[in-house]
gemmi code that builds the backbone of each chain (N, CA, C; Angstrom):
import gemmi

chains = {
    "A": [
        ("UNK", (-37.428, -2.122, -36.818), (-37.362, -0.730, -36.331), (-38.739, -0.167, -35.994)),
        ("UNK", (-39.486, -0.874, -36.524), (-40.998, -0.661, -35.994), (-41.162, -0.664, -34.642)),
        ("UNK", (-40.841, -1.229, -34.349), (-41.093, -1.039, -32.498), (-40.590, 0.242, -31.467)),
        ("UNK", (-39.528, 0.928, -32.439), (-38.777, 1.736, -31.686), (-39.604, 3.079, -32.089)),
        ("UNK", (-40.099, 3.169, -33.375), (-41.169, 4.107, -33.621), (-42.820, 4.047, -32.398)),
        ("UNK", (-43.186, 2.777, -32.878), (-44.483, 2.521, -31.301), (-43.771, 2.892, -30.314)),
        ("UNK", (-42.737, 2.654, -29.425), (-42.296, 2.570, -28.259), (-42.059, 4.252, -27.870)),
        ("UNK", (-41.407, 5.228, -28.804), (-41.535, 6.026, -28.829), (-42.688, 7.560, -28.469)),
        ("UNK", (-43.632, 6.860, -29.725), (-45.216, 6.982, -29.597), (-45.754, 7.137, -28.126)),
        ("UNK", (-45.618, 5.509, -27.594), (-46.364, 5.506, -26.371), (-45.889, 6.160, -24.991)),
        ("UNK", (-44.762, 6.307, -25.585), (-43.854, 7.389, -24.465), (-44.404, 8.334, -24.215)),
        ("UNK", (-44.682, 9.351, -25.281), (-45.342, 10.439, -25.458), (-46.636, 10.537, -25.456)),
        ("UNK", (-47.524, 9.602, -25.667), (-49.113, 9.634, -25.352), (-48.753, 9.304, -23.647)),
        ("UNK", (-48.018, 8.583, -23.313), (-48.119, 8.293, -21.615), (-47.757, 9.543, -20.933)),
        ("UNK", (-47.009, 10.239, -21.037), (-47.025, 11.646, -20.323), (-48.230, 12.728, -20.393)),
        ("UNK", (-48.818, 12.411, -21.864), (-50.285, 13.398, -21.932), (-51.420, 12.612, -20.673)),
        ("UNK", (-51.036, 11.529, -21.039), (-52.353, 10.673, -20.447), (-52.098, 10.946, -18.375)),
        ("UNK", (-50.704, 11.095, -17.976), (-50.403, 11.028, -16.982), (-50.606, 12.293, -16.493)),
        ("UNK", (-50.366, 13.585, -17.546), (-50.909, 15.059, -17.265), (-52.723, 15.183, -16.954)),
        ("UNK", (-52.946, 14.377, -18.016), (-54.569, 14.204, -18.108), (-55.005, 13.755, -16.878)),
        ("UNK", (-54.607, 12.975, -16.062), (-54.823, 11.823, -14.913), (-54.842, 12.901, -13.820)),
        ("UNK", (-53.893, 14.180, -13.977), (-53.419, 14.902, -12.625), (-52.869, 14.287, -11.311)),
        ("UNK", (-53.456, 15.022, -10.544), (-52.745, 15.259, -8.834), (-54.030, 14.372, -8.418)),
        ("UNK", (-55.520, 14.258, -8.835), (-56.458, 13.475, -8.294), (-56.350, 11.988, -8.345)),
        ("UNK", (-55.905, 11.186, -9.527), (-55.698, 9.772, -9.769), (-54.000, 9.679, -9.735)),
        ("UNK", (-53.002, 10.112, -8.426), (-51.657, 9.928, -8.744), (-51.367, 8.225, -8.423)),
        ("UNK", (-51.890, 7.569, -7.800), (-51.796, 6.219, -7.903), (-51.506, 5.339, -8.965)),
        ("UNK", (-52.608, 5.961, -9.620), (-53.020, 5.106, -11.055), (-51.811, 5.144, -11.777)),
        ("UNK", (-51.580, 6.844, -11.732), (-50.169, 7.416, -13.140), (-48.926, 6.339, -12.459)),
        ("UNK", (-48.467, 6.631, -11.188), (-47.687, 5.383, -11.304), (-47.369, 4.192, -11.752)),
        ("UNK", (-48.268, 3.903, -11.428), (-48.919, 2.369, -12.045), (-48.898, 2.427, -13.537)),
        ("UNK", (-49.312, 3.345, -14.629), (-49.356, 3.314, -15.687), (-48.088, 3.944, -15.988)),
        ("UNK", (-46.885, 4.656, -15.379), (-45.469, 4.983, -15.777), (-45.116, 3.130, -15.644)),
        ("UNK", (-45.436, 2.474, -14.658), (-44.391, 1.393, -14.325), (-44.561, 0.497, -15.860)),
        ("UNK", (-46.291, 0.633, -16.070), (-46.352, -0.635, -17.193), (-45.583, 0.002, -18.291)),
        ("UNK", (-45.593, 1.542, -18.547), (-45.222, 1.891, -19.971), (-43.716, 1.506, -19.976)),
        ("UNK", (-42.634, 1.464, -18.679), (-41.249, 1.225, -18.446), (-41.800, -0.270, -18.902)),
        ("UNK", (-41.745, -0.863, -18.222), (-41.808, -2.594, -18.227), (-42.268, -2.736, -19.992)),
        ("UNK", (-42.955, -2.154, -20.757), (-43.060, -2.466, -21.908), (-41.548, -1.807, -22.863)),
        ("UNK", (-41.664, -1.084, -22.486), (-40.674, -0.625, -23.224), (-39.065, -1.202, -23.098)),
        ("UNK", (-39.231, -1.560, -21.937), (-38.081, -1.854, -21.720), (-37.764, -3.903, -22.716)),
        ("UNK", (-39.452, -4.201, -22.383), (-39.096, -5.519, -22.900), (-38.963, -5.284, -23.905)),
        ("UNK", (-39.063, -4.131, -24.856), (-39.009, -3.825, -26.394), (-37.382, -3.573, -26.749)),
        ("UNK", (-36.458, -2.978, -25.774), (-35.383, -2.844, -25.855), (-34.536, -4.174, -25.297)),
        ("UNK", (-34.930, -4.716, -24.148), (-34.530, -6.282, -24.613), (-34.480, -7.241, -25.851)),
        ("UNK", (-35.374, -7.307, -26.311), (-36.016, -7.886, -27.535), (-34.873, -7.349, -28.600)),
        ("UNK", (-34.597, -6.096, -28.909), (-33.693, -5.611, -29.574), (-32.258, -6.298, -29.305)),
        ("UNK", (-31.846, -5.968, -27.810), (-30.342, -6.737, -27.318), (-30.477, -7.889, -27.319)),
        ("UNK", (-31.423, -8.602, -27.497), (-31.366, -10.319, -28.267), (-29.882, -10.879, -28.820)),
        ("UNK", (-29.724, -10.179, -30.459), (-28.885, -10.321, -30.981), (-27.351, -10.004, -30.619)),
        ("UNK", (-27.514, -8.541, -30.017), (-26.225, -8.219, -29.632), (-25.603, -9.534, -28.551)),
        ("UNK", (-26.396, -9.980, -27.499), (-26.163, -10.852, -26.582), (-25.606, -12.271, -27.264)),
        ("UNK", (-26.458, -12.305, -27.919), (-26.104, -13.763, -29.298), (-24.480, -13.825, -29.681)),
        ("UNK", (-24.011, -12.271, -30.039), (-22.686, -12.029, -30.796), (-21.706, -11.931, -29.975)),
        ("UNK", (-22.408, -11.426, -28.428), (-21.512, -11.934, -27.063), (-21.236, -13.273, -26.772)),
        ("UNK", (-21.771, -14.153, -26.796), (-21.736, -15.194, -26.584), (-20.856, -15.852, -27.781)),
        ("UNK", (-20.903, -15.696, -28.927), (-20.251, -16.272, -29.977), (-18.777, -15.660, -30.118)),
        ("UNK", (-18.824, -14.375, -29.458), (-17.333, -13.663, -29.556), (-16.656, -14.784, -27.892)),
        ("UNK", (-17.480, -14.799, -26.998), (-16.712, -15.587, -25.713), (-16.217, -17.265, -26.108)),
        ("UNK", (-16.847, -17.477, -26.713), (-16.500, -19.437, -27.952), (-15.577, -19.215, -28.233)),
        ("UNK", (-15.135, -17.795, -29.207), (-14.124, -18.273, -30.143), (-12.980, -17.415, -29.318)),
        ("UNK", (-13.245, -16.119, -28.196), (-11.795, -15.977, -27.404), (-11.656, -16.950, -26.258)),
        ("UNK", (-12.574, -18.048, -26.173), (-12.332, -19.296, -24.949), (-11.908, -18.445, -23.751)),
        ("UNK", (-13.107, -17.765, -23.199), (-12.989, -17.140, -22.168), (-13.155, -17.798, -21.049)),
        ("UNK", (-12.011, -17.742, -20.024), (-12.454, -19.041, -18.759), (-13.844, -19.237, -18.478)),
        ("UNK", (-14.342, -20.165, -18.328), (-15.829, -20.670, -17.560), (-16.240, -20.207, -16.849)),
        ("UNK", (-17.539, -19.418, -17.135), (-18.748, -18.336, -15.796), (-18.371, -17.347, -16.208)),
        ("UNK", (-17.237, -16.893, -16.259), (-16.805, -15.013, -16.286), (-18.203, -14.416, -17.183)),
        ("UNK", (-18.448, -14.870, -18.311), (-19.649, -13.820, -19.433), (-20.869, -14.416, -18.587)),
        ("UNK", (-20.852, -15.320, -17.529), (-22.262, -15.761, -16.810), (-22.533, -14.414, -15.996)),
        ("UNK", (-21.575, -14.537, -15.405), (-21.282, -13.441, -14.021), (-21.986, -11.870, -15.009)),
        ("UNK", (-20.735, -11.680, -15.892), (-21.151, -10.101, -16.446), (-22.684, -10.153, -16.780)),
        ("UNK", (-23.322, -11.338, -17.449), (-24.331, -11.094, -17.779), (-25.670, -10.847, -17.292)),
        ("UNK", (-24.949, -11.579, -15.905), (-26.671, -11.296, -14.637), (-26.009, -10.222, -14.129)),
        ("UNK", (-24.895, -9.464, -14.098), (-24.591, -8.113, -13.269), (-25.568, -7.139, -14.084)),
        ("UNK", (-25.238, -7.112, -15.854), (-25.817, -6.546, -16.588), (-27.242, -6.798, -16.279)),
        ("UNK", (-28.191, -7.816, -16.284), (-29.624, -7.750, -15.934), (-30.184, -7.561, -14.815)),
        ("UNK", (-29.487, -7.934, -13.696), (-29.635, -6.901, -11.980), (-29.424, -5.356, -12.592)),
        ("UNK", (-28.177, -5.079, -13.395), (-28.248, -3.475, -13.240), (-29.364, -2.539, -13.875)),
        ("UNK", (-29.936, -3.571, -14.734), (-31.037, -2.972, -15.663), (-32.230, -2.847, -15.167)),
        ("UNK", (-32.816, -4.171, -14.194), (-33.869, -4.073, -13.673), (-34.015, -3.109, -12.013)),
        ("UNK", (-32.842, -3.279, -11.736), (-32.293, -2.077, -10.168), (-32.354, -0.724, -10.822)),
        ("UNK", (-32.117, -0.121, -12.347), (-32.139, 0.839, -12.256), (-33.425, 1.817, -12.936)),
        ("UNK", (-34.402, 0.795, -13.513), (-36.139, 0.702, -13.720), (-36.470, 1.531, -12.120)),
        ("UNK", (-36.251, 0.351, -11.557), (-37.128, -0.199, -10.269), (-36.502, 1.831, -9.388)),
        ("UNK", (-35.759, 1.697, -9.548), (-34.972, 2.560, -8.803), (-35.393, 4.208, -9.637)),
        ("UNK", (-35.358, 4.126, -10.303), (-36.539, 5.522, -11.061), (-38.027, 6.267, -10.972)),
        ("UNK", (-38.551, 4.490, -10.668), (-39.884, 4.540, -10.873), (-40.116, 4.968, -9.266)),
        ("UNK", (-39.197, 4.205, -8.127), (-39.482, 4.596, -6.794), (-39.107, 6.560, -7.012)),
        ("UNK", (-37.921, 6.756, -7.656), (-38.206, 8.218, -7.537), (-38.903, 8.922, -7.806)),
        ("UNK", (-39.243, 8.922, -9.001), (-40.621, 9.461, -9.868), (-41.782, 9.633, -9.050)),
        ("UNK", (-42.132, 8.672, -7.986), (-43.216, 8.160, -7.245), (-42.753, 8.958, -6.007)),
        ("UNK", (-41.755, 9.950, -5.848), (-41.554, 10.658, -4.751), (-40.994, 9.658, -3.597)),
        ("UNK", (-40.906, 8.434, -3.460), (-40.019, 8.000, -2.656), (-38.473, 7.770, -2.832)),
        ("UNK", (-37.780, 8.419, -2.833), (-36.260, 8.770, -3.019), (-35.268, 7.185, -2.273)),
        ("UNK", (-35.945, 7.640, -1.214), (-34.987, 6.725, -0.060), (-35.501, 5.073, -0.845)),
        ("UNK", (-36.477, 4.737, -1.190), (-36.567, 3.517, -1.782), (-35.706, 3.199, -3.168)),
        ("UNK", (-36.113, 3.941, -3.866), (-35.116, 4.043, -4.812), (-33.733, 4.095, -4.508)),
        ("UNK", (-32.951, 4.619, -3.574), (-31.372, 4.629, -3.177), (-31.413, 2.813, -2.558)),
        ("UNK", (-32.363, 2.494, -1.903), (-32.136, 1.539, -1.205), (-32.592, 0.171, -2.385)),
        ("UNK", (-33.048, 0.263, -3.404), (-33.273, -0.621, -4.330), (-31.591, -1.252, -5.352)),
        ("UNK", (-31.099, 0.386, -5.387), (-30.374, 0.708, -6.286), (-28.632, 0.025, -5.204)),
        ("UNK", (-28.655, 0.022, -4.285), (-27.629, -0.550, -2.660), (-27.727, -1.662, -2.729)),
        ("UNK", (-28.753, -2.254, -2.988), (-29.141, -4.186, -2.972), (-28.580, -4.138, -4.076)),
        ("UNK", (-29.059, -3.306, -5.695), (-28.466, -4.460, -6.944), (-26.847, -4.803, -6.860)),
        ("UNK", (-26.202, -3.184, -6.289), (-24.640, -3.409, -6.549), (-24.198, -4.259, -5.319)),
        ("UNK", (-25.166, -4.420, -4.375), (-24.623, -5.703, -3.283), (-24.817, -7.009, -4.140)),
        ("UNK", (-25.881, -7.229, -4.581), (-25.938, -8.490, -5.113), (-24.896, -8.757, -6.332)),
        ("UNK", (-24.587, -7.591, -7.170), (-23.755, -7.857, -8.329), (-21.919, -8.035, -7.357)),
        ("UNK", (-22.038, -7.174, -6.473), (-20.304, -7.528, -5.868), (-20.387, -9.134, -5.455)),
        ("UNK", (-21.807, -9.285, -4.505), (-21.743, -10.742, -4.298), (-21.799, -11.819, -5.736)),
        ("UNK", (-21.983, -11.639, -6.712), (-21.999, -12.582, -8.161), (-20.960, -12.754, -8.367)),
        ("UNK", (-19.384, -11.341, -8.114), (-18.606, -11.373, -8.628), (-17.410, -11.785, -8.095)),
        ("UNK", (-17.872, -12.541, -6.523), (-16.930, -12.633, -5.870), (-15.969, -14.031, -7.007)),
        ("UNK", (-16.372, -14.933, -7.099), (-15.279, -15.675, -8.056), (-14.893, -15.446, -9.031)),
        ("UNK", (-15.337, -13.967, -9.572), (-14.194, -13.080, -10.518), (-12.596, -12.720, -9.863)),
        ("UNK", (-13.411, -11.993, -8.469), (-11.885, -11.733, -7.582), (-11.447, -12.763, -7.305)),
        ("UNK", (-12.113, -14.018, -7.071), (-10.760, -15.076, -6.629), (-9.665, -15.601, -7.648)),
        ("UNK", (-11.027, -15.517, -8.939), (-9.723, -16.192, -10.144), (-8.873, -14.556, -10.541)),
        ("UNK", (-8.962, -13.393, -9.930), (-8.031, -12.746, -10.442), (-7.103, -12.726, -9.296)),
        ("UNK", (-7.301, -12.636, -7.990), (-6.343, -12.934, -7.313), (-5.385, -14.636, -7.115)),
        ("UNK", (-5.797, -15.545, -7.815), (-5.238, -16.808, -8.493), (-4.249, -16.571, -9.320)),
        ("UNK", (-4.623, -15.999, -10.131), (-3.518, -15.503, -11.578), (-2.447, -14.578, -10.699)),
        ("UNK", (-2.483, -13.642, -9.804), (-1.976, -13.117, -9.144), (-0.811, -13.858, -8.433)),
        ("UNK", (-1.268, -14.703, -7.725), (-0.609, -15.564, -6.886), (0.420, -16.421, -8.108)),
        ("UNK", (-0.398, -16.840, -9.107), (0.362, -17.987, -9.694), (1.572, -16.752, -10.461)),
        ("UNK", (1.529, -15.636, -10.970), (2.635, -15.090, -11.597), (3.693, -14.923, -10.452)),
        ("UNK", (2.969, -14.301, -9.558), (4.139, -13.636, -8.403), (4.951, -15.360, -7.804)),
        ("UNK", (4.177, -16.317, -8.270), (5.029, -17.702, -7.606), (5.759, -17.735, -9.159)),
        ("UNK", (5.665, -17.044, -10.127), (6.691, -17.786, -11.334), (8.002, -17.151, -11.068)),
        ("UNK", (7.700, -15.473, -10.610), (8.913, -14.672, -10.283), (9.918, -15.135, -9.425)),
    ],
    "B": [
        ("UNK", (-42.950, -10.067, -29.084), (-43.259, -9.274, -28.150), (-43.314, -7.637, -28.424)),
        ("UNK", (-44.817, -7.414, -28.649), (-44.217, -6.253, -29.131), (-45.540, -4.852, -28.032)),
        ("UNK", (-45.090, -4.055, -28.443), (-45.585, -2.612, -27.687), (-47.165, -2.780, -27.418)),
        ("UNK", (-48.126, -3.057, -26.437), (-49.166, -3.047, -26.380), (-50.010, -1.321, -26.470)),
        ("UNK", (-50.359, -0.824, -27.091), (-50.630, 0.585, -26.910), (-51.771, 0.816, -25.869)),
        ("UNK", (-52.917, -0.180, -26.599), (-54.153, -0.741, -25.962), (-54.084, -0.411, -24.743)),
        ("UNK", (-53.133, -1.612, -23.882), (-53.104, -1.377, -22.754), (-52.707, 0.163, -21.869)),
        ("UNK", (-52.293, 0.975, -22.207), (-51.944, 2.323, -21.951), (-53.251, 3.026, -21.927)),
        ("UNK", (-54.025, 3.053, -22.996), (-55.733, 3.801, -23.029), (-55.881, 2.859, -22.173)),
        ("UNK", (-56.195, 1.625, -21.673), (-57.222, 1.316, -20.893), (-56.720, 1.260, -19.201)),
        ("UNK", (-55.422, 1.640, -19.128), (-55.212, 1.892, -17.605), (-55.798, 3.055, -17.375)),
        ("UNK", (-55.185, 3.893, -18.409), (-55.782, 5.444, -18.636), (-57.461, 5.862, -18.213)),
        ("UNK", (-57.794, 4.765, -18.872), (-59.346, 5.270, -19.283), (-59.996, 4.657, -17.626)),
        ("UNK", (-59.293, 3.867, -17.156), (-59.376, 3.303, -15.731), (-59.641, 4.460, -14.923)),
        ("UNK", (-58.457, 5.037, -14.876), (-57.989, 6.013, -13.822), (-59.034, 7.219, -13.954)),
        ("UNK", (-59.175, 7.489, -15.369), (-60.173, 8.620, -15.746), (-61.814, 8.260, -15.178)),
        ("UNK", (-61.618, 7.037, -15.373), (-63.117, 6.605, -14.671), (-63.451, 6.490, -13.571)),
        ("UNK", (-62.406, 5.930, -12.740), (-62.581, 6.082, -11.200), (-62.145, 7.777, -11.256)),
        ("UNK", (-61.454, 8.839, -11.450), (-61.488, 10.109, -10.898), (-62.904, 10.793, -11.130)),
        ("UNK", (-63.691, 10.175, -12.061), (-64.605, 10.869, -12.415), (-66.005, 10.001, -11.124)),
        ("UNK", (-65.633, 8.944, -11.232), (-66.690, 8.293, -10.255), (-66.213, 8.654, -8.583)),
        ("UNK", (-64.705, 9.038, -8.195), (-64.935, 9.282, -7.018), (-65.252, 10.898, -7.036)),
        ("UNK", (-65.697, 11.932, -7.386), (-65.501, 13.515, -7.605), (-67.393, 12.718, -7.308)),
        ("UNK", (-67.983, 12.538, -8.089), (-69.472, 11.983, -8.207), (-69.949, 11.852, -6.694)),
        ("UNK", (-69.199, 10.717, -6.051), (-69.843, 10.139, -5.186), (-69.301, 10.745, -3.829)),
        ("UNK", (-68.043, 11.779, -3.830), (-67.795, 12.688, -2.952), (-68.631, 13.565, -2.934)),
        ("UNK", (-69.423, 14.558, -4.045), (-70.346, 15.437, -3.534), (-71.935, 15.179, -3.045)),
        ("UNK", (-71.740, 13.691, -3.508), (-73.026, 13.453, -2.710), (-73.170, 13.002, -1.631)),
        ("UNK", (-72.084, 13.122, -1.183), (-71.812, 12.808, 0.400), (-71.380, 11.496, 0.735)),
        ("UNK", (-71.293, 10.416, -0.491), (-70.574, 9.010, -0.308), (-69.579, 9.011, -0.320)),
        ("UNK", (-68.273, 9.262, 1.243), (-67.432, 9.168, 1.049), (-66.557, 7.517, 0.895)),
        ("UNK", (-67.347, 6.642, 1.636), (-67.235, 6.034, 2.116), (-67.057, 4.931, 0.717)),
        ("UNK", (-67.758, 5.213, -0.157), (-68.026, 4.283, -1.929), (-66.902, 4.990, -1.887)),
        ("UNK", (-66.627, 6.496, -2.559), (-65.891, 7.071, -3.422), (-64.252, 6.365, -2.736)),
        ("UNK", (-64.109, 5.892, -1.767), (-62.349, 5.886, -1.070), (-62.775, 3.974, -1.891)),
        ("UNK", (-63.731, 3.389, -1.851), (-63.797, 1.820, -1.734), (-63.303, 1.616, -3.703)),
        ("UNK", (-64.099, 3.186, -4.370), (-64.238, 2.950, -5.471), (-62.710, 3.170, -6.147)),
        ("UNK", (-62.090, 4.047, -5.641), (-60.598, 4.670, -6.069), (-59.987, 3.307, -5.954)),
        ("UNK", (-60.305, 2.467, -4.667), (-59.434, 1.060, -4.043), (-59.544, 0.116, -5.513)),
        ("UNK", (-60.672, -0.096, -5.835), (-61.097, -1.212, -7.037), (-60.553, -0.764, -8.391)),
        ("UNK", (-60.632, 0.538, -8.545), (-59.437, 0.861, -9.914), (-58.304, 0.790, -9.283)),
        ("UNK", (-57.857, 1.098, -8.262), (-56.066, 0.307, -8.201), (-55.946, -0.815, -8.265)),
        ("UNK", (-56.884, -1.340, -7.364), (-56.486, -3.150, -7.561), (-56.613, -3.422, -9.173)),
        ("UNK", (-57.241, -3.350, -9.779), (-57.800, -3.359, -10.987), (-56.678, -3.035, -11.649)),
        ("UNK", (-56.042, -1.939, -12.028), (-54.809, -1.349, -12.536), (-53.372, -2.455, -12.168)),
        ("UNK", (-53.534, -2.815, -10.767), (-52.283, -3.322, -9.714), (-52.116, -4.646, -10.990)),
        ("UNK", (-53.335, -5.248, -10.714), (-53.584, -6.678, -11.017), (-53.205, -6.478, -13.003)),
        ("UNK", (-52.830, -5.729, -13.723), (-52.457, -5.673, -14.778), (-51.187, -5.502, -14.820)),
        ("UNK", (-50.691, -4.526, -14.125), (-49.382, -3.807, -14.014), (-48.112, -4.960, -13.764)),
        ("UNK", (-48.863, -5.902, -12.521), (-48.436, -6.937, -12.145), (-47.574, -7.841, -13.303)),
        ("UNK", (-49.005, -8.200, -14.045), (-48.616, -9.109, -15.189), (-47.294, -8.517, -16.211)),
        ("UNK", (-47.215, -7.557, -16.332), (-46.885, -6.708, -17.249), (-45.005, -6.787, -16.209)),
        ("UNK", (-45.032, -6.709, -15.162), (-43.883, -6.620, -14.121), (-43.093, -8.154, -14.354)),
        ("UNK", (-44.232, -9.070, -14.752), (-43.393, -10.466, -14.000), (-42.882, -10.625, -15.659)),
        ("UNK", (-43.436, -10.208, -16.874), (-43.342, -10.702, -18.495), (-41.933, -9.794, -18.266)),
        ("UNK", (-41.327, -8.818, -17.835), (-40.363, -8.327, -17.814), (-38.927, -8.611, -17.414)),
        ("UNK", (-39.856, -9.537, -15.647), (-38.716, -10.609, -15.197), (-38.260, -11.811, -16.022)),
        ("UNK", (-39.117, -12.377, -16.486), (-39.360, -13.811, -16.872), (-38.414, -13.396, -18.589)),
        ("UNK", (-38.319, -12.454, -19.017), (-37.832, -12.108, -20.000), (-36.006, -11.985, -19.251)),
        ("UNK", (-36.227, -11.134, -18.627), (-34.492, -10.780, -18.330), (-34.069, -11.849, -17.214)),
        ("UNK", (-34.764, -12.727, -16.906), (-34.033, -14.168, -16.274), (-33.698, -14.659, -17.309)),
        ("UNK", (-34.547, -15.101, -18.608), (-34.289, -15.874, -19.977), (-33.114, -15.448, -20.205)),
        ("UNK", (-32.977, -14.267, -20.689), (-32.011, -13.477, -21.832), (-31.138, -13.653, -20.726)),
        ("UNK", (-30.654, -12.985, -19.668), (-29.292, -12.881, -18.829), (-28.992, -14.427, -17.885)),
        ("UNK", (-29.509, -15.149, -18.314), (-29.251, -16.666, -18.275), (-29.085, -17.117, -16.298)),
        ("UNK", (-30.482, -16.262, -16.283), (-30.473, -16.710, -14.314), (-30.507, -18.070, -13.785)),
    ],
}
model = gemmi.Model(1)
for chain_id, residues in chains.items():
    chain = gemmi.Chain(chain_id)
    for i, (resn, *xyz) in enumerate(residues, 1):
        res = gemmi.Residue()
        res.name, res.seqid = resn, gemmi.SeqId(i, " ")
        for name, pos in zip(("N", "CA", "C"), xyz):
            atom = gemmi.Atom()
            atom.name, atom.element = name, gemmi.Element(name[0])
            atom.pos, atom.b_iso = gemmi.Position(*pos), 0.0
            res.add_atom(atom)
        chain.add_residue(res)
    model.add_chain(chain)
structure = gemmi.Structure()
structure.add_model(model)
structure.setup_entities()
């Protein structure tokens, strides 16, 4: 839990430091919002370690068809890093980058998931052929 | 992997140093240093930030099993 106390911390020294910086060095403050996200965020990864562990051990023992927890799991890490990326462009006053960062992740996650829809339209097909 | 604080003062102390070195070399009429000098604390900053960007990828490719 130590980390969530630092991580906290540096949250709050990074907004003084970014007030401190002003309207003259706004380059920099970007740059130093992106590293304080990117740290923090690997600090909250680091945390979902385990939870991910207990995902994986709960998908073993319900023998969940093959890929499905692959698929959810890079949708889940596209959506995490699209929605960083997609903040920091706002924050930084470019809006339209951020919308257009945030358009690619859920394109790329519909494209991951296309052999979710096929095996659900499969099961589909195979009940409506039992009827 | 844990919280670098360090690194936060010293982007900081970056930025504080180039605002203070380009304000310097603008009133003495070097505009020409002061725009080259602002350039070398970004790159400078970029070239950290960077590292700090890819330990983030290289982490959530691991964990979300890319």
């Amino acid at each position: 839990m130590d980390e969530f106390w630092k991580a906290s911390a540096a949250v709050l020294l990074t907004v003084v430091l970014i007030l401190a910086l002003g309207k003259r060095e706004k380059d920099i403050s970007v740059l130093l919002t992106m590293a304080v996200c990117c740290m923090v965020t690997v600090s909250a990864i680091t945390y979902l370690e385990p939870v991910l562990d207990l995902l994986w051990e709960l998908e073993s023992i319900a023998n969940v068809q093959g890929g499905m927890m692959e698929i959810l799991m890079k949708a889940v890490g596209i959506g995490l890093v699209v929605e960083i990326a997609g903040m920091i462009c706002t924050d930084s006053g470019n809006s339209s980058l951020g919308k257009t960062i945030q358009t690619l992740g859920t394109v790329v996650i519909l494209y991951l998931s296309i052999p979710l829809f096929r095996g659900f339209l499969t099961l589909i097909q195979e009940i409506l052929g039992q009827v | 992997m844990s919280m670098d604080i360090d690194l936060i003062f010293k982007i900081a102390a970056i930025g504080i140093i180039v605002s203070i070195l380009n304000q310097v070399l603008s009133r003495s009429g070097r505009e020409e240093q002061a725009t080259m000098t602002s350039l070398a604390g970004l790159v400078v900053v970029l070239m950290i930030v960077a590292q700090k960007i890819a330990d983030l990828f290289d982490l959530v490719k691991t964990l979300f099993e890319f």
